[in-house]
C-alpha positions as MATLAB code, in Angstrom:
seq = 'XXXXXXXXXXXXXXXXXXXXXXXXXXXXXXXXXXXXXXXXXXXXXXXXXXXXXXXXXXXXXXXXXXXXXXXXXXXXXXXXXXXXXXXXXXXXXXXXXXXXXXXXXXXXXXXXXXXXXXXXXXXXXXXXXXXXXXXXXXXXXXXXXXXXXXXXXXXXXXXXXXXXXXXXXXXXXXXXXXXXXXXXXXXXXXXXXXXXXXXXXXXXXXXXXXXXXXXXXXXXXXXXXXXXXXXXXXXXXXXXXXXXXXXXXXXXXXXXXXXXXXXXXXXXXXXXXXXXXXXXXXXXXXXXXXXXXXXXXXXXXXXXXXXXXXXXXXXXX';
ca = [
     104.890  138.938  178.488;
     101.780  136.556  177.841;
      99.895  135.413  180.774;
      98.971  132.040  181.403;
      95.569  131.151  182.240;
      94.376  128.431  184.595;
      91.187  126.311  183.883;
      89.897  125.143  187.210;
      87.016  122.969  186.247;
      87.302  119.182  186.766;
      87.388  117.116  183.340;
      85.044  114.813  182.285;
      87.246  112.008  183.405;
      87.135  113.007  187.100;
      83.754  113.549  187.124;
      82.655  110.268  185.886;
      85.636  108.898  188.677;
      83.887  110.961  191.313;
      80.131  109.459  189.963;
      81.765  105.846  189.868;
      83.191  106.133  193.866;
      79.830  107.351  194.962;
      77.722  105.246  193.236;
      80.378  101.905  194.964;
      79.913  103.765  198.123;
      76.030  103.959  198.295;
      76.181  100.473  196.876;
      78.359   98.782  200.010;
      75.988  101.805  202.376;
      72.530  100.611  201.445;
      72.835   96.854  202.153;
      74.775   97.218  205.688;
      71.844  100.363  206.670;
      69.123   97.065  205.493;
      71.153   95.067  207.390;
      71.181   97.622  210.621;
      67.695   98.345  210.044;
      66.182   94.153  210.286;
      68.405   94.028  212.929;
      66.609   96.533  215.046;
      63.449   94.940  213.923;
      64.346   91.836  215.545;
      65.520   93.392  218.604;
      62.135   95.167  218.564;
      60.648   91.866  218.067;
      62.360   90.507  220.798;
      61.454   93.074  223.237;
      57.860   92.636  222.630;
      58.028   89.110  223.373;
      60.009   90.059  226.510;
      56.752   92.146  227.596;
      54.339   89.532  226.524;
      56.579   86.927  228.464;
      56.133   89.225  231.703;
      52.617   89.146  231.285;
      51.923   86.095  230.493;
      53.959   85.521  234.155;
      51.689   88.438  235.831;
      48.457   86.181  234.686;
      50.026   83.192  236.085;
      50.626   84.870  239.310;
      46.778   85.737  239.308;
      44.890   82.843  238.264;
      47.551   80.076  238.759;
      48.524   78.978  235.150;
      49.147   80.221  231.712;
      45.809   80.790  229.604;
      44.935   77.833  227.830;
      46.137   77.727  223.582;
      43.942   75.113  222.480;
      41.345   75.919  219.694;
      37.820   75.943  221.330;
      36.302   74.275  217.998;
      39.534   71.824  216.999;
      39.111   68.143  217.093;
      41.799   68.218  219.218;
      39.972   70.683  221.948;
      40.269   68.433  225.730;
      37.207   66.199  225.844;
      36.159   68.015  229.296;
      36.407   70.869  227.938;
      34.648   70.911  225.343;
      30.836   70.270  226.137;
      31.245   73.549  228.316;
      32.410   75.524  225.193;
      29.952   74.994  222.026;
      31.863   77.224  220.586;
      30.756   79.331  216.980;
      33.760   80.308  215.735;
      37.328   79.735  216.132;
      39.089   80.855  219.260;
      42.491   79.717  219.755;
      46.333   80.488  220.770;
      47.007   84.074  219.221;
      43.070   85.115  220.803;
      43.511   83.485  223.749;
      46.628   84.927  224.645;
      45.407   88.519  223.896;
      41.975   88.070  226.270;
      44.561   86.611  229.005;
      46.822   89.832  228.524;
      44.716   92.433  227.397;
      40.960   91.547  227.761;
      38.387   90.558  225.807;
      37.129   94.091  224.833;
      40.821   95.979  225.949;
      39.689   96.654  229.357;
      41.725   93.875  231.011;
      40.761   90.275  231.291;
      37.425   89.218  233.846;
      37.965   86.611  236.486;
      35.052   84.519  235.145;
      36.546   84.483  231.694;
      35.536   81.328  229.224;
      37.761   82.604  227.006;
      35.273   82.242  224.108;
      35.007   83.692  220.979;
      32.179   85.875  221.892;
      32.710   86.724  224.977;
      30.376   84.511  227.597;
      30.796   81.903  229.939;
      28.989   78.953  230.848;
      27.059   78.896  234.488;
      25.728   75.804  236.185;
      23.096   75.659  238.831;
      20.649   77.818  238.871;
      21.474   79.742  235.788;
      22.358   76.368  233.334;
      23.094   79.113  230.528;
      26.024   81.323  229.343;
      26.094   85.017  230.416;
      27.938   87.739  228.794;
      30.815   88.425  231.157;
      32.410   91.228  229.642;
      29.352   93.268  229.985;
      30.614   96.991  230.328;
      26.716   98.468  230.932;
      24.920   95.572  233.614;
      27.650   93.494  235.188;
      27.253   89.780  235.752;
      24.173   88.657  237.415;
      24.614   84.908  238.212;
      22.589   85.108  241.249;
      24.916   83.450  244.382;
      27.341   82.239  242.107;
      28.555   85.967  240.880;
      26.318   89.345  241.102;
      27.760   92.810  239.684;
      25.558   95.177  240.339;
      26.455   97.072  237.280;
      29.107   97.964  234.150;
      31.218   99.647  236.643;
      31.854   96.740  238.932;
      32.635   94.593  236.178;
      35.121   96.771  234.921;
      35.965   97.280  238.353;
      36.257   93.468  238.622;
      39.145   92.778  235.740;
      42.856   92.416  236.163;
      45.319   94.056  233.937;
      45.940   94.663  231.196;
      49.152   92.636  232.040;
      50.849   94.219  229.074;
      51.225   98.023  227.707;
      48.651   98.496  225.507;
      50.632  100.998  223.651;
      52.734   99.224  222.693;
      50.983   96.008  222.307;
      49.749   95.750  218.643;
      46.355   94.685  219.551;
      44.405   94.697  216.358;
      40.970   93.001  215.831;
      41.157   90.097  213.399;
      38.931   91.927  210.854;
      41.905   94.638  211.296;
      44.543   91.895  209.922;
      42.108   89.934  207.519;
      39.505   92.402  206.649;
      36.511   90.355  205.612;
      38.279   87.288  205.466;
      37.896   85.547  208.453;
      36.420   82.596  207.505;
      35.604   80.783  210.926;
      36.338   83.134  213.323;
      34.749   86.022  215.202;
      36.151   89.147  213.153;
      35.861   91.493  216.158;
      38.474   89.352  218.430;
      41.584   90.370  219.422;
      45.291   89.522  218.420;
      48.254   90.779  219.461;
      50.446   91.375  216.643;
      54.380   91.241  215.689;
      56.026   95.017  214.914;
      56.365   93.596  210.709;
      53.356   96.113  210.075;
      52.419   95.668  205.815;
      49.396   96.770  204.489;
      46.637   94.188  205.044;
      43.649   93.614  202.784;
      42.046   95.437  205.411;
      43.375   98.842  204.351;
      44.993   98.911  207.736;
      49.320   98.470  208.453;
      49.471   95.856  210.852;
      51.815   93.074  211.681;
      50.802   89.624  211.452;
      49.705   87.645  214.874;
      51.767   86.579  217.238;
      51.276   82.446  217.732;
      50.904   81.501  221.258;
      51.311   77.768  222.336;
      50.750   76.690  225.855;
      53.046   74.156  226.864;
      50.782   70.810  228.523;
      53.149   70.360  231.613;
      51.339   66.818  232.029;
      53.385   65.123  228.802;
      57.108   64.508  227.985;
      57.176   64.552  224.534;
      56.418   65.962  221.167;
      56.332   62.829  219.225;
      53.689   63.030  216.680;
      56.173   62.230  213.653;
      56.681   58.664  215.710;
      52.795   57.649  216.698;
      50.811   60.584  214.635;
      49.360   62.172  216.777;
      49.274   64.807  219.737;
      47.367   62.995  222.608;
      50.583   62.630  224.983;
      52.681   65.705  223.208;
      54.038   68.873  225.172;
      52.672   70.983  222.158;
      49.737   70.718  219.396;
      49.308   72.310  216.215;
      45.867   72.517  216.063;
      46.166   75.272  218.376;
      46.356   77.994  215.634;
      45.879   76.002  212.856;
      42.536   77.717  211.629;
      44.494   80.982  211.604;
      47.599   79.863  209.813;
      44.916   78.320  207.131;
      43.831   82.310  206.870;
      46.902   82.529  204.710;
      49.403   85.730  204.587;
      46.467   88.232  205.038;
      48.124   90.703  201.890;
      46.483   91.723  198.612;
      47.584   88.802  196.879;
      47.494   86.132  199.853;
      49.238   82.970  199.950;
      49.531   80.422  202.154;
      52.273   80.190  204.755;
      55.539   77.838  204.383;
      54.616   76.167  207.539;
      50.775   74.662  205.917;
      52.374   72.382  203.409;
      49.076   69.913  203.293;
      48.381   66.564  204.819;
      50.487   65.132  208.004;
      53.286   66.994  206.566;
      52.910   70.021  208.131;
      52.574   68.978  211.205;
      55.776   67.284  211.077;
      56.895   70.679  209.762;
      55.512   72.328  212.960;
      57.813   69.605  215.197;
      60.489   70.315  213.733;
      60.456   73.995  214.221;
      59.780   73.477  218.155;
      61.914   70.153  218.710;
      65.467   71.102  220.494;
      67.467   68.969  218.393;
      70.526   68.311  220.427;
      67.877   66.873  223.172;
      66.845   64.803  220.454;
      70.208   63.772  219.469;
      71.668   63.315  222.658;
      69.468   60.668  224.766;
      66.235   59.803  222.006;
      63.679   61.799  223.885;
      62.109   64.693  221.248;
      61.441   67.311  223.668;
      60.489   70.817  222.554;
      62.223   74.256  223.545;
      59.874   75.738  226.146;
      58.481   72.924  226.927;
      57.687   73.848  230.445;
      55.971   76.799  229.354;
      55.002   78.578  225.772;
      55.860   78.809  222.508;
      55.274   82.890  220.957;
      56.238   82.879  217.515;
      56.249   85.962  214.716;
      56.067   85.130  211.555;
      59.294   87.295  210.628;
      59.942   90.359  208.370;
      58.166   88.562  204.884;
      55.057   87.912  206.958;
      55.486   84.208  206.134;
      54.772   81.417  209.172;
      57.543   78.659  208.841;
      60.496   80.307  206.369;
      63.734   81.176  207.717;
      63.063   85.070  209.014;
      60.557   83.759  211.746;
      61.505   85.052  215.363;
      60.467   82.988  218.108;
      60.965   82.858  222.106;
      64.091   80.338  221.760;
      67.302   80.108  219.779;
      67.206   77.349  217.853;
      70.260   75.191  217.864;
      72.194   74.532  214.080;
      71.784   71.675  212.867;
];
């Protein structure tokens, strides 16, 4: 009697059938784990503006209001403000937020801040001069008006840092824009969103965080009706020299949000305008508009496309 002999290997047929249902299966996998994966980015996103937000509350608890956004050298920098500042270099929202939470030099922020972009403050009568007030090594000597005795009282003297500084992303804009940083101090500090790329720099970072510090004294945010931001909640101008720094990549571009001329300030309103306040009575108010404005620039590193995370839910239109 002739025994019959089983072949146990799988034909080419099922193979290729077993190749094909694998292949669909990674295929429907890797979009939903990209899917999972930005999501947690924003979440992480989120979070850090949730810790920035606390902060930014601690300093207001401390000195009595938010720090200031507007850019020490813009045209649009408050006329009594400005012959106090002569100012070298740019020094606007994204710094000024990270000296409010962090400190000039990391160390936590000085009472006698100027909040300049090297580090000194003006001092009337008898001094009539600018002092160094983040000096780590002598302390402030403005005779009656403030006397450290040395670098330890000084650092003795600061409050904060108001946020984590592990997890803080506080880069130095030379860190983001390597040599590029065309009107602006390169050692100042930014606080930066969790997108980290590789930066012409050599170094992964994300890109800054925009701060804009709501002017409680206005109503509105009308520039597209009377062009211009004299009586509006918000301004621009406040990071505009570092949006102009483009995408800060190998192969930098500019960012959605600088589309040239009036235009993109227009652009910029209608990012921060809550439309349905808009809609409903006529009034353009702004989200926020009793406090700030932080804003990330979003996975593609890109200020003004459709990724961008920011401290409000915008409304569809």
């Amino acid at each position: 009697m002739k025994r019959t002999q089983h072949n146990n290997a799988f034909t080419i047929v099922e193979l290729l059938t077993v190749m094909a249902v694998i292949a669909l299966l990674i295929g429907l996998l890797v979009p939903a784990l990209a899917l999972v994966k930005d999501r947690a980015k924003d979440i992480q996103q989120r979070a850090q503006f949730h810790s920035i937000s606390v902060g930014l509350e601690m300093f207001k608890t401390e000195f009595g209001d938010y720090p200031d956004s507007f850019d020490n050298i813009a045209p649009t920098t408050p006329a009594a403000i400005a012959p106090l500042i002569q100012d070298t270099a740019n020094y606007g929202g994204a710094q000024k937020m990270a000296e409010g939470l962090v400190g000039f030099d990391l160390l936590g922020v000085h009472p006698k801040a100027g909040f300049r972009s090297n580090g000194q403050n003006y001092f009337p009568e008898p001094i009539n001069g600018y002092l160094n007030i983040y000096d780590t090594v002598n302390g402030i000597n403005a005779g009656t008006l403030y006397n450290e005795v040395d670098g330890y009282a000084n650092i003795n003297a600061r409050k904060g840092p108001f946020v984590d500084l592990e997890n803080a992303n506080a880069f130095q804009m030379q860190d983001v824009y390597g040599t590029n940083t065309a009107g602006f101090n390169h050692l100042n500090v930014v606080l930066c969103d969790v997108y980290a790329k590789s930066r012409t720099s050599g170094k992964k970072t994300g890109m800054p965080i925009l701060y804009f510090k709501a002017d409680a004294g206005n109503a509105l945010q009308n520039y597209s009706v009377d062009g211009n931001y004299e009586n509006d909640i918000y301004n621009f101008d406040d990071n505009y020299a570092l949006l102009s720094l483009g995408s800060a990549q190998a192969n930098s571009f500019p960012h959605e949000v600088m589309v040239g001329g009036t235009d993109e300030y227009i652009n910029f309103e209608n990012i921060v305008l809550n439309q349905q306040v808009f809609s409903a009575s006529g009034v353009r108010r702004p989200y926020r508009a009793g406090s700030f404005i932080l804003w990330s620039a979003g996975k593609d590193g890109i200020f003004g496309t459709g990724d961008d995370v920011l401290n409000f839910t915008k409304e569809a239109e």
